[in-house]
N, C-alpha and C positions, 0 to 999 in steps of 0.2 A: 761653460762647456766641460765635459767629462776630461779630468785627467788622463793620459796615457798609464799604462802600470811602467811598472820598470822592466817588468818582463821584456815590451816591444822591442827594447833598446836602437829604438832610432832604427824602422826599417829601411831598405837602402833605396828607396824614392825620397824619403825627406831628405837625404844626401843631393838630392839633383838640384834643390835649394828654390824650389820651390814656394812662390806665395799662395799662402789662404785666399781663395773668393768670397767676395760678402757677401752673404747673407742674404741684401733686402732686396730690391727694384722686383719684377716680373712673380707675383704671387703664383704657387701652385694653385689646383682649384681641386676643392673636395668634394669628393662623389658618394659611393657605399659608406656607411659605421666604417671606418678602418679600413679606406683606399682613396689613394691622394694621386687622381690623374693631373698629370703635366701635359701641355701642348708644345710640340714646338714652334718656334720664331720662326728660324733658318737663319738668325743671329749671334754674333758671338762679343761681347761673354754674355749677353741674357741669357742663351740657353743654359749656358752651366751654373750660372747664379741661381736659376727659378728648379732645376735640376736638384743642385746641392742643397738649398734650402727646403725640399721634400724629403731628401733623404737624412739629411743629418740625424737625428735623432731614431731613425728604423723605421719599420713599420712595415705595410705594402703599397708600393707605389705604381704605378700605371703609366708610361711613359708610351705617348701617342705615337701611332703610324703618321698621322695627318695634321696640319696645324688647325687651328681654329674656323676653318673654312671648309674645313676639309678635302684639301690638297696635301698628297702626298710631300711631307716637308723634314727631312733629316734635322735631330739636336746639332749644332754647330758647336763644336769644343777647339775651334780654332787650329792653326796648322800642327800637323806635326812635326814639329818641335820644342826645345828647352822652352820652359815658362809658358805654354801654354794649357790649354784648361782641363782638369780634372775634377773629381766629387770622393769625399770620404765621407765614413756613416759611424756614427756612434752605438746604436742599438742593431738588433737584431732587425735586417733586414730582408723583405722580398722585393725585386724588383723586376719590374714583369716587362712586357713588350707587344706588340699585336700584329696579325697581319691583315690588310685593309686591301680590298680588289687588289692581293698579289703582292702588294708592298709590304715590307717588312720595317716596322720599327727598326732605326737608322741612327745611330752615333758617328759622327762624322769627324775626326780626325782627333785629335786632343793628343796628351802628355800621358801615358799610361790612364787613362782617364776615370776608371773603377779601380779602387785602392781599400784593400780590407789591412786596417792598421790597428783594431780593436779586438777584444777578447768578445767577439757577438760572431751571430750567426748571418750568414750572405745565402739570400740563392738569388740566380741571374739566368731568368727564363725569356727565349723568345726574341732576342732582338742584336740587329747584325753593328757590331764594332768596322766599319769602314774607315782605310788608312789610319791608325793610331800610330801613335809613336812607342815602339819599346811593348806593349801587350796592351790588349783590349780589358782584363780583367789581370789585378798581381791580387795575389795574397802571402803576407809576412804573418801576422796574430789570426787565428782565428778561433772558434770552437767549432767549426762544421761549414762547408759548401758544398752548394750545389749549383754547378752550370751546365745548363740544359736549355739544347734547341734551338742553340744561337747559331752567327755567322760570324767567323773574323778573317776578314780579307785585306790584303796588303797591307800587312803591317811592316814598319818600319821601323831598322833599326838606332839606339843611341851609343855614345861611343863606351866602350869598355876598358879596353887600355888601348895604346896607339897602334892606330891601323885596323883596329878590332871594332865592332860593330855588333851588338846581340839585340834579337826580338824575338818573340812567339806571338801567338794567339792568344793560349793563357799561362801565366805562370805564379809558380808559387814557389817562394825563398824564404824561412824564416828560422826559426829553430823548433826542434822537436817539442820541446816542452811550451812553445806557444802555437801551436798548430795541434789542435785536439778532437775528438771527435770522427765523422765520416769525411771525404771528400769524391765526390760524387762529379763527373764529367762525363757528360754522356750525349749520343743524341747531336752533337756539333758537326758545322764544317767550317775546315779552317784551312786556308787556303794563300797561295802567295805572301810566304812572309821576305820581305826584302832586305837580308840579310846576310852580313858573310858565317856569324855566329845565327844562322836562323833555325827555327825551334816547329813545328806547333803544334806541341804540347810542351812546356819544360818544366819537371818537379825535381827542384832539389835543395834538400836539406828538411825535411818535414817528419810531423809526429802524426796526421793522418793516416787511417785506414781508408785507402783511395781504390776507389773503383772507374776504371777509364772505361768505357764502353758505348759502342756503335757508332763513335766518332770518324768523320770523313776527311783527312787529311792529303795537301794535296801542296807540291812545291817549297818544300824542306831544307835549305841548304845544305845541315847539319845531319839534323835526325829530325824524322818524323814525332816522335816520342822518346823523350828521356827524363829517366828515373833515376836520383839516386840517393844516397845519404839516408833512408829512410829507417825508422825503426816500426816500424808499421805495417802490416800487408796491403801488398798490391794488387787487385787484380785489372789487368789488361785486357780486354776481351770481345771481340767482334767487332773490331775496329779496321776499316778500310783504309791505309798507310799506302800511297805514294809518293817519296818527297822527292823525286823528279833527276835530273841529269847534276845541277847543281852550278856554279860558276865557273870551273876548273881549278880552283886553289886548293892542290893536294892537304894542305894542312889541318882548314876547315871547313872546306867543302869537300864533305864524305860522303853524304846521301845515305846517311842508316835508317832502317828503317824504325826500328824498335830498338833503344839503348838503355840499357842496364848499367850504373857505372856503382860500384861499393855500397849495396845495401848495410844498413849500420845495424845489422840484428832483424831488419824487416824480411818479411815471407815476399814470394815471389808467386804470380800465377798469369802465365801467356796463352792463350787459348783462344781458337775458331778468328784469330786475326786472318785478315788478306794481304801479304805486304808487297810492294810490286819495286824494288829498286835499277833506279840506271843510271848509277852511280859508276865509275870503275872500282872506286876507292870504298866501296858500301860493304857493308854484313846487311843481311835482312833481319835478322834477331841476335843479338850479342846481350856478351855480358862481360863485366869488367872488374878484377875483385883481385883484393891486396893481402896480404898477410898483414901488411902496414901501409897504412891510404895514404896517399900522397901529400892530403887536404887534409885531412886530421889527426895524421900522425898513430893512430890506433888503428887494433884490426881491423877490416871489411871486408871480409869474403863474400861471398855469395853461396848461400847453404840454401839447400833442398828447394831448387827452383824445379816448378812446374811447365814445361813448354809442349804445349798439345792441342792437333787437329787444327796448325796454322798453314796455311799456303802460300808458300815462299817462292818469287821469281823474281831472278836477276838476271842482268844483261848485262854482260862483259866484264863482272867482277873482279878484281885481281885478291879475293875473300870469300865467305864462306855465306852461305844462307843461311844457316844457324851455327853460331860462334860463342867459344866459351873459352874466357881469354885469364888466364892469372888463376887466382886462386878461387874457382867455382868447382863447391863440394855437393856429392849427392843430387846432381840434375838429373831432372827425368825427363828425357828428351825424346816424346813418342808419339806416331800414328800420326807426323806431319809431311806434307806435299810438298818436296822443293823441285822445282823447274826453272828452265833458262839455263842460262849459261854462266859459268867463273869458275874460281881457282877449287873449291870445294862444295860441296855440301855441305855437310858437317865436320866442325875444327873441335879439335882443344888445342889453344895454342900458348907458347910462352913470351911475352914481350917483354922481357928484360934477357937481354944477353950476355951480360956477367956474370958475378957469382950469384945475385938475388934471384934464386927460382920460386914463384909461388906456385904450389904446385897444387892440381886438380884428381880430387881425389873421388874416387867411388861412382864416376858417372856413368849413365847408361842411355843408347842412342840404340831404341828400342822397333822393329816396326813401321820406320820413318820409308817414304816412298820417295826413292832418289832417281828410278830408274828415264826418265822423262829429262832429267838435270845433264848437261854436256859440260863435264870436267875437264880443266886443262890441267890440271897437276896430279890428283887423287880424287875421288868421290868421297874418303873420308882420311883427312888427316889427325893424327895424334903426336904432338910434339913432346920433348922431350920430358915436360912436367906434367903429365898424364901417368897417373897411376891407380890401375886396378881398374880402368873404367872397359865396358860390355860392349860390345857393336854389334849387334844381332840383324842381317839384314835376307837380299835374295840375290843383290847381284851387285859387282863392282870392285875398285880396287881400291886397298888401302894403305897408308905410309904410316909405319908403326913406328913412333921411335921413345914410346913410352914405355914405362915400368909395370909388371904386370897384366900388362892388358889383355881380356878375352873377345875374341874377335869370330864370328859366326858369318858363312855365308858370304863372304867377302873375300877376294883376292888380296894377300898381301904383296907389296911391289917395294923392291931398295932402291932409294929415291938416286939419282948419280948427285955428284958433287956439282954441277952445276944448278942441278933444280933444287939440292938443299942450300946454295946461296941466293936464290930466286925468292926461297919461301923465308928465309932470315929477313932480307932485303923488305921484303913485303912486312916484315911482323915488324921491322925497326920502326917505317913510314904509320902504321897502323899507332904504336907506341908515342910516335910525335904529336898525332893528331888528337890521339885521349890528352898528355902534356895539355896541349892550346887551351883545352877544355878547362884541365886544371886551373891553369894559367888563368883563365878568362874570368872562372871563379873567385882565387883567391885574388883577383882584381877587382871585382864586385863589393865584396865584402870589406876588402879594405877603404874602398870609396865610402862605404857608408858607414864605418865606423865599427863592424863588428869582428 
């Protein structure tokens, strides 16, 4: 078997402690030059054994709608949970999927059960991850992915620290400098993740230039979508984001729809999303950036984010539809639709209430159609660490309590001393829940040794 490099440094699945499946029993069957159709059982562990034994080494593999009779027959990767079954690949792999009278090629439960732990290339076309434990697809090492056209549905989550629980759809955790090349997600629906830390989409910590697009997200805990740590461009884009009411635990069940948390030097681009939240405790598009990251001790601002021509609706927010939270410089926040109801439209806000102000600088909230949106506090707030940013609009009111600021088109309003301890109150609770976030991370990482 192919070494690991020392690059990988132990991605945090090998931490779950995890045995290898061998190898032999239930033969793949070869078809085309260079494609290795699998049948399934509806067995376990055959499935994963005749699975893993196709892929180990790369290639393009074929993994059936129907077993050998052809009856519609799901891979069986056993329940989810601890110790049960997954597949890593050594080479550059494709691995495909099909859909037969309506059925879709079916992975049925397993242990994180797709695992890219090597410096090769993954794509994952076409076939639905049902109940996994923890994500249908992770990636730690890679040089490039692409997953497209799948389905992950109720995914389940493992524990992270006590009382904590995280899963997605797909995610990917590794370090910048083993995450290389494009990363491509598009085309998916991902759907019921059951989770208190739930995801479905979660990227963070990656060297990736990631494109997320036309993805169908649906029942969120957490966030629909979140990004961070990256040094790489993202683009976000055309993606239909509902991630639902959520469980009630203020902490970590927020219901965001799109979360931005300390890009590490990466570009940023949100554009033609739909995000619909009904959340109380939700932003529909946020961003989250430090002078000093919590999680790594060094800058991560958020510099020259693009947010445009996305359609935001909230339902009873006690936040913003589009949020730009700490230190986010040079955002161009334009020509986007927020409707529903909550505390704002548009924020720049401060979450730290001592002396640490990260402050926001040069941003502009351009053309944005807010008129449809029912504000309980302001249609557009600016807190204290806002400075020099533009509000260019046609109608509404707004709470300036920042430095600099030009403001078009907009009523200014002096907020009374009870609604400026309303919108503190709200920014501390918003500040605890990134924390868990935190929290839940460098709990991650510490588990698996990095």
């Amino acid at each position: 078997m192919q070494h690991r490099t020392s690059r990988c440094r132990c991605a945090m699945w090998v931490s779950i402690g995890l045995a290898c499946m061998g190898l032999a029993s239930i033969p793949a069957i070869a078809a085309a030059p260079g494609l290795v159709v699998v049948y399934p059982s509806g067995q376990y562990p055959a499935d994963v054994t005749s699975v893993q034994q196709a892929v180990i080494n790369g290639g393009t593999v074929l993994l059936k709608a129907v077993n050998q009779s052809g009856s519609p027959t799901a891979f069986n990767f056993g329940p989810a949970a601890a110790g049960s079954g997954f597949v890593e690949y050594q080479g550059d792999l494709t691995l495909l999927g099909e859909t037969v009278r309506g059925q879709m090629t079916r992975i049925q439960g397993g242990n994180l059960p797709v695992r890219g732990d090597y410096p090769v290339r993954l794509v994952v076309r076409g076939i639905h991850f049902d109940g996994p434990r923890g994500a249908g697809v992770v990636i730690g090492v890679s040089t490039g992915v692409e997953i497209s056209k799948c389905r992950f549905s109720n995914v389940s989550g493992f524990p992270y620290f006590p009382g904590a629980f995280k899963g997605q759809g797909i995610w990917v955790n590794g370090f910048p400098e083993d995450t290389t090349g494009q990363l491509i997600i598009q085309d998916n629906v991902i759907e019921n993740t059951v989770a208190n830390f739930g995801y479905g989409i979660a990227l963070f910590v990656f060297g990736f230039e990631a494109h997320v697009a036309r993805n169908v997200i649906r029942g969120a805990n957490t966030a629909g979508i979140l990004v961070g740590l990256n040094t790489n461009k993202v683009f976000i884009e055309d993606n239909d984001v509902e991630p639902g009411p959520g469980d009630g635990d203020p902490n970590v069940s927020i219901g965001n729809g799109i979360w931005v948390s300390q890009p590490w030097g990466g570009a940023l681009v949100i554009r033609r999303n739909r995000v619909r939240c009904a959340n109380p405790f939700a932003d529909g598009i946020l961003f989250f950036g430090f002078a000093e990251s919590p999680i790594i001790g060094l800058p991560a601002p958020v510099d020259n984010p693009i947010v445009a021509w996305n359609h935001i609706t909230m339902k009873n927010s006690g936040y913003g539809g589009i949020s730009l939270y700490g230190e986010v410089n040079n955002a161009s926040v334009d020509s986007n639709l927020v409707d529903g109801d909550g505390a704002y439209a548009l924020q720049v806000g401060q979450l730290y209430l001592d002396d640490l102000v990260d402050l926001a600088r040069n941003n502009t909230f351009i053309g944005n159609s807010i008129a449809p949106f029912r504000a309980a506090t302001a249609d557009v707030f600016l807190d204290i660490n806002s400075v020099s940013t533009a509000v260019v609009g046609y109608n509404g009111k707004v709470i300036d309590l920042g430095t600099g600021d030009w403001v078009s088109g907009y009523t200014k309003m002096a907020p009374s001393p009870e609604i400026l301890q309303q919108i503190r109150n709200a920014l501390a609770a918003k500040h605890k829940s990134h924390l868990k976030m935190i929290e839940a991370e460098r709990a991650a990482r510490r588990n698996s040794g990095r």
